[in-house]
LONUSE-913217 format. One line per field, with one value per residue (C-alpha): chain; x, z, y; residue number from 1. Coordinates in nm, 3 decimals, decimal comma. Layout:
ch c(A|...)
X c(X|...)
Z c(Z|...)
Y c(Y|...)
i c(NUM|...)
//
This chain:
ch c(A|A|A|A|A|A|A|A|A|A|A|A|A|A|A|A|A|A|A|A|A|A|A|A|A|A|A|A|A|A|A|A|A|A|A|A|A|A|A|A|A|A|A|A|A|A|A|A|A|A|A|A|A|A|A|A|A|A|A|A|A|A|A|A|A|A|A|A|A|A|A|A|A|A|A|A|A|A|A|A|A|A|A|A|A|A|A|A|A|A|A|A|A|A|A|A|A|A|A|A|A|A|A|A|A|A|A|A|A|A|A|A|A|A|A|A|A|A|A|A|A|A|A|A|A|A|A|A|A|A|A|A|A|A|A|A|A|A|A|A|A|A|A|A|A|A|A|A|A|A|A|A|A|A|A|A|A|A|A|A|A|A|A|A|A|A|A|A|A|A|A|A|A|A|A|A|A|A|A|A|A|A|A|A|A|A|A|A|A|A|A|A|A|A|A|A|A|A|A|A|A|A|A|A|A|A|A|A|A|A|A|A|A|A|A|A|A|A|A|A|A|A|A|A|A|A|A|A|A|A|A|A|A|A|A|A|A|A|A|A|A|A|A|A|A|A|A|A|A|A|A|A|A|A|A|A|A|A|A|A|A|A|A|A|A|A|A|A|A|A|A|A|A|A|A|A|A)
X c(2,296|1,933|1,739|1,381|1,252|0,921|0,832|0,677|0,693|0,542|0,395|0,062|-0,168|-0,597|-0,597|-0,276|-0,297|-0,666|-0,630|-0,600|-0,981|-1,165|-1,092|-0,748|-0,710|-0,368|-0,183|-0,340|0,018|0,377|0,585|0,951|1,285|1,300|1,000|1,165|1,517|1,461|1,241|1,509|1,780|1,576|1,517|1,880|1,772|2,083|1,873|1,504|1,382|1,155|0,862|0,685|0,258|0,201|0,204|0,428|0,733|0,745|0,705|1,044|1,214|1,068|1,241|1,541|1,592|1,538|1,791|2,042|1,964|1,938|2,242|2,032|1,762|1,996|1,723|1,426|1,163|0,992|0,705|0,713|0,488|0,588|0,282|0,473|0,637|0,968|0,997|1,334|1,458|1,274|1,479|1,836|1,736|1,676|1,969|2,172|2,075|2,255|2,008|1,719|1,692|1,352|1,016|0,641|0,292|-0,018|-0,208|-0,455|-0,572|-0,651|-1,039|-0,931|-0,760|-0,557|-0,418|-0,056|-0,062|-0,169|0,121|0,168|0,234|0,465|0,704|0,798|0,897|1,065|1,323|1,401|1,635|1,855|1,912|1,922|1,601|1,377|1,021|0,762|0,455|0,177|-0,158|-0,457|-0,689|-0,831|-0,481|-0,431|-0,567|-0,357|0,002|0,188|0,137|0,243|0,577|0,607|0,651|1,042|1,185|1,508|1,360|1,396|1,061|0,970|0,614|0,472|0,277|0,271|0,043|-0,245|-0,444|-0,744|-0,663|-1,015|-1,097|-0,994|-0,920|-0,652|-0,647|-0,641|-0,374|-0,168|-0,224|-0,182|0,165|0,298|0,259|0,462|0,740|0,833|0,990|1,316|1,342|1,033|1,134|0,844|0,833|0,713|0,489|0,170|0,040|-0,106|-0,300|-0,510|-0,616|-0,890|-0,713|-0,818|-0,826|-0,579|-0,383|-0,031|-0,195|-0,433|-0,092|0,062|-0,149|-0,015|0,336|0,366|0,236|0,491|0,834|0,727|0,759|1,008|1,227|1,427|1,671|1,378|1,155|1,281|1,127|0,943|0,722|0,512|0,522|0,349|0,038|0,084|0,046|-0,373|-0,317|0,016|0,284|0,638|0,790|0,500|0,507|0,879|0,760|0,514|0,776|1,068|0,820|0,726|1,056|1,195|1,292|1,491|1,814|2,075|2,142|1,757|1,714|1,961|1,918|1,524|1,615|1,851|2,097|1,808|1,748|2,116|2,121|1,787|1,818|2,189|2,234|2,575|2,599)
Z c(-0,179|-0,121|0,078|0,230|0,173|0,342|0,676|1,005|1,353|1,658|2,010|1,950|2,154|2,046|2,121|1,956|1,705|1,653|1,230|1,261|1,226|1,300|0,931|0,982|1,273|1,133|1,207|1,557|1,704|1,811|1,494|1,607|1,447|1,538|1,341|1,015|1,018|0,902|0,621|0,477|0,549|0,320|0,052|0,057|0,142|0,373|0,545|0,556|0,694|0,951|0,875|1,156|1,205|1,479|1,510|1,806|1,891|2,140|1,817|1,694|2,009|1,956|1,629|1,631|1,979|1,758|1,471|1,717|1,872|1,507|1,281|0,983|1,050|0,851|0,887|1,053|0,898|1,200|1,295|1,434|1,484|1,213|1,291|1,633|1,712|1,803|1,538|1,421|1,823|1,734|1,409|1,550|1,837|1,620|1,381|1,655|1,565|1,248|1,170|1,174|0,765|0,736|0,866|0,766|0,835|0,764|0,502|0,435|0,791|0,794|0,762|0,530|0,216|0,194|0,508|0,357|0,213|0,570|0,624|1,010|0,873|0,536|0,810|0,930|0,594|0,463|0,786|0,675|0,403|0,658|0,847|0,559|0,594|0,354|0,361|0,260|0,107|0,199|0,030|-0,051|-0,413|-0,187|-0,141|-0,542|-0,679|-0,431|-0,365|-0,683|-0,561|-0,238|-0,404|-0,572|-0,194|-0,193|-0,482|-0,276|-0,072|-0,116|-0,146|-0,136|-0,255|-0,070|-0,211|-0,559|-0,440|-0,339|-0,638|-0,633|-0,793|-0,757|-1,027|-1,364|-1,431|-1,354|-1,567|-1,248|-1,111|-1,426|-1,396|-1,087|-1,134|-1,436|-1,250|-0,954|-1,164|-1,334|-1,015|-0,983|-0,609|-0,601|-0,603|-0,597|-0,362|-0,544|-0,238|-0,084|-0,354|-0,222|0,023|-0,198|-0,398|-0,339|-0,020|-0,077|-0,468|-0,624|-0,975|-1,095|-1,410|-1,194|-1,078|-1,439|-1,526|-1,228|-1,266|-1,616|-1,542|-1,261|-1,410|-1,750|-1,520|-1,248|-1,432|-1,314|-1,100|-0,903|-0,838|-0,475|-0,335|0,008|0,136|0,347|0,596|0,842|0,665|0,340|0,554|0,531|0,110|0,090|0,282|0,236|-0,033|-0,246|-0,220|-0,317|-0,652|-0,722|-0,789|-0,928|-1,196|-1,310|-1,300|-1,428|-1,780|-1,702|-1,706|-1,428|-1,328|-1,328|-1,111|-0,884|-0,856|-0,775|-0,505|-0,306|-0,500|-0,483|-0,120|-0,018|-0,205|-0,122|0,234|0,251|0,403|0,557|0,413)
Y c(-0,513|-0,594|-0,352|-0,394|-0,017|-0,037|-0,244|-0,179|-0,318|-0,283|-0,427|-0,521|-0,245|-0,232|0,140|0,281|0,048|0,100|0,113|-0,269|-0,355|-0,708|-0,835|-0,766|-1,029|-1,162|-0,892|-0,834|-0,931|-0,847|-0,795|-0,750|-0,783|-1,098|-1,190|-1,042|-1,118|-1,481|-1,402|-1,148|-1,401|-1,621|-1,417|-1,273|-0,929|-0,719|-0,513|-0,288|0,035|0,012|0,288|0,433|0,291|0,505|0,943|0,972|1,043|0,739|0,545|0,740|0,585|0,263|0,227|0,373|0,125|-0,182|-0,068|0,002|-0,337|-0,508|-0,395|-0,548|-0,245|0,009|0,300|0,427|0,641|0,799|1,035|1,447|1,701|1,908|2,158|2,198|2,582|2,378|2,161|2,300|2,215|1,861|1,791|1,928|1,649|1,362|1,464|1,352|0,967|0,827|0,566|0,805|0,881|1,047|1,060|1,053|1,150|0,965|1,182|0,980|0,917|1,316|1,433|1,675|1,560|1,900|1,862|1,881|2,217|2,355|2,589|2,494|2,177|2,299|2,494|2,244|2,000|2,330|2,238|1,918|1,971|2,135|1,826|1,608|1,411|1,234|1,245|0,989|1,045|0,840|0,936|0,805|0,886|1,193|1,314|1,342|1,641|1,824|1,669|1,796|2,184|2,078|1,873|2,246|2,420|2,144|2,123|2,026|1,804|1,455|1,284|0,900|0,837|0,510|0,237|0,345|0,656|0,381|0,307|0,087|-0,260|-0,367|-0,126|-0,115|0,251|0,414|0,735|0,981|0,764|0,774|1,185|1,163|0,969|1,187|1,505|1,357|1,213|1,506|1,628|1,496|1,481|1,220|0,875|0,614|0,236|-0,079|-0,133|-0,194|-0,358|-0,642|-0,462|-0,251|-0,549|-0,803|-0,967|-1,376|-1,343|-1,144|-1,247|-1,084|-0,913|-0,703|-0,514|-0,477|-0,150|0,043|-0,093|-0,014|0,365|0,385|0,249|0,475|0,786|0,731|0,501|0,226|0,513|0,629|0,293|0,102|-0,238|-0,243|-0,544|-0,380|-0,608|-0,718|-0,562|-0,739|-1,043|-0,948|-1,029|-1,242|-1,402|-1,212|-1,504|-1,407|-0,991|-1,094|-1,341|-1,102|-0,803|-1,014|-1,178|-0,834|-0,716|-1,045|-0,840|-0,563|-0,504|-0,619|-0,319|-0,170|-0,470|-0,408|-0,077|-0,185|-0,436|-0,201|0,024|0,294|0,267|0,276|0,652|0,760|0,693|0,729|0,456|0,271|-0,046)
i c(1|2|3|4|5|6|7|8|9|10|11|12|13|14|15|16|17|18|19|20|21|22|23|24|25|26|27|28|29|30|31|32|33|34|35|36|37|38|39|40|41|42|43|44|45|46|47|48|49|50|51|52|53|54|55|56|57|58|59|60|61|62|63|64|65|66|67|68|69|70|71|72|73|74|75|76|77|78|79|80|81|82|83|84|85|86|87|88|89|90|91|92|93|94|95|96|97|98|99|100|101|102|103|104|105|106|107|108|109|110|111|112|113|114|115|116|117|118|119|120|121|122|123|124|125|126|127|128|129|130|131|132|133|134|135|136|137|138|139|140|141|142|143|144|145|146|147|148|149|150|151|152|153|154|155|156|157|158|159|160|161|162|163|164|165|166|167|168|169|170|171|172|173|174|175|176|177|178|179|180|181|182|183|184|185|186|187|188|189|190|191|192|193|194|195|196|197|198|199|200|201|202|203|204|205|206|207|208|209|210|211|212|213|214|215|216|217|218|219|220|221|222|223|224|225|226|227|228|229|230|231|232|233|234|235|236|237|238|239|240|241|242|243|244|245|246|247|248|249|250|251|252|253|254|255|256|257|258|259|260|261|262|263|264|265|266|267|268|269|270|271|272|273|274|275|276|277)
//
């Protein structure tokens, strides 16, 4: 079973999707199921989770339309106001729909970089747990110095970290992202997506070794039970085409065991996300 853990789609709109700057004119488009099906049907892949781009429930909708209109979308990671007085009324709600695993909020587009230990906000992540939803963790290096004491608030709470945490691949340090990393491992409940790597490189002139550091630092800690594959895509698409996110994961990963791999490429996914497969 191989499982797509990170992608996005959406109908292209300048204003909601305002993040997508001038330089990032490729991906100033429709991206719909339609779109992605082929390239996982190339690449052998039985299914992704479509990730929510957009802080709205409308964008919840959105998704969790397409996977029930697209059996190969097998979950949707979606967006709610979790600072919201009736977020518990919110979650029973969208524990009504089966392929809605989890959802997410966009740390790293906050002005302030502790936004996640705000306790409107923590109210409503302690209610997750309840329904049985998963939570990713999108930060950026701002985010760091503050997101193990808020993975201390949950320690039942199943936590996905996205994109490796976001370090800088332009730079050549990463000793507060291997802190960073070893702090966030040790909880058990934190599992950790091989994505969004290309994307934080240098877009037109990236090489394979300028990931290794970061990889290393990241199957060390997790281990080969906690690591999951996601694409990214469409934003990788501003660095790489998908065929090459894929080569660039399967040559690193080209070593380890079978089963490591397999639990990389989908196994991981399936019991993170409890998904039906």
């Amino acid at each position: 079973m191989k499982i797509d853990s990170h992608q996005h789609f959406w109908k292209y709109d300048p204003i909601k999707e305002a993040w997508i700057t001038p330089e990032m004119a490729v991906i100033q488009k429709d991206f719909l199921p339609q779109d992605l099906k082929p390239l996982l049907s190339q690449n052998n892949f039985d299914g992704c989770i479509a990730v929510q781009a957009d802080q709205s429930e409308n964008e919840t909708h959105f998704l969790l339309e397409l996977a029930r209109e697209n059996d190969f979308i097998k979950g949707v990671v979606g967006w709610v106001d979790f600072k919201a007085p009736n977020i518990e009324e919110r979650l029973e709600y969208f524990s009504g729909f089966k392929k809605l695993k989890g959802f997410r909020h966009i740390f790293q587009a906050e002005t302030d970089p502790e936004f996640m230990l705000r306790n409107d906000f923590c109210n409503g992540i302690d209610k997750l747990a309840k329904y049985n939803f998963t939570y990713d963790i999108l930060i950026g290096a701002q985010n760091w110095p503050f997101v193990t004491q808020f993975l201390q608030k949950f320690p039942e709470q199943r936590f996905v970290l996205d994109h490796l945490a976001k370090p800088d691949f332009k730079k050549s340090d990463f000793t507060e992202f291997e802190k960073t990393i070893q702090n966030i491992a040790k909880k058990p409940n934190v599992f950790c997506k091989v994505s969004g790597l290309v994307t934080e490189a240098h877009w037109h002139n990236w090489k394979p070794e300028d990931f290794k550091t970061a990889l290393d630092i990241v199957t060390q800690n997790f281990g080969s039970d906690r690591l999951m594959f996601g694409s990214d895509w469409p934003v990788c698409l501003l660095s790489a085409n998908y065929s090459a996110v894929i080569a660039l994961v399967e040559n690193y990963f080209a070593s380890f065991s079978t089963a490591d791999q397999k639990a990389l490429w989908g196994n991981n996914a399936v019991s993170f996300y409890n998904l039906e497969v």
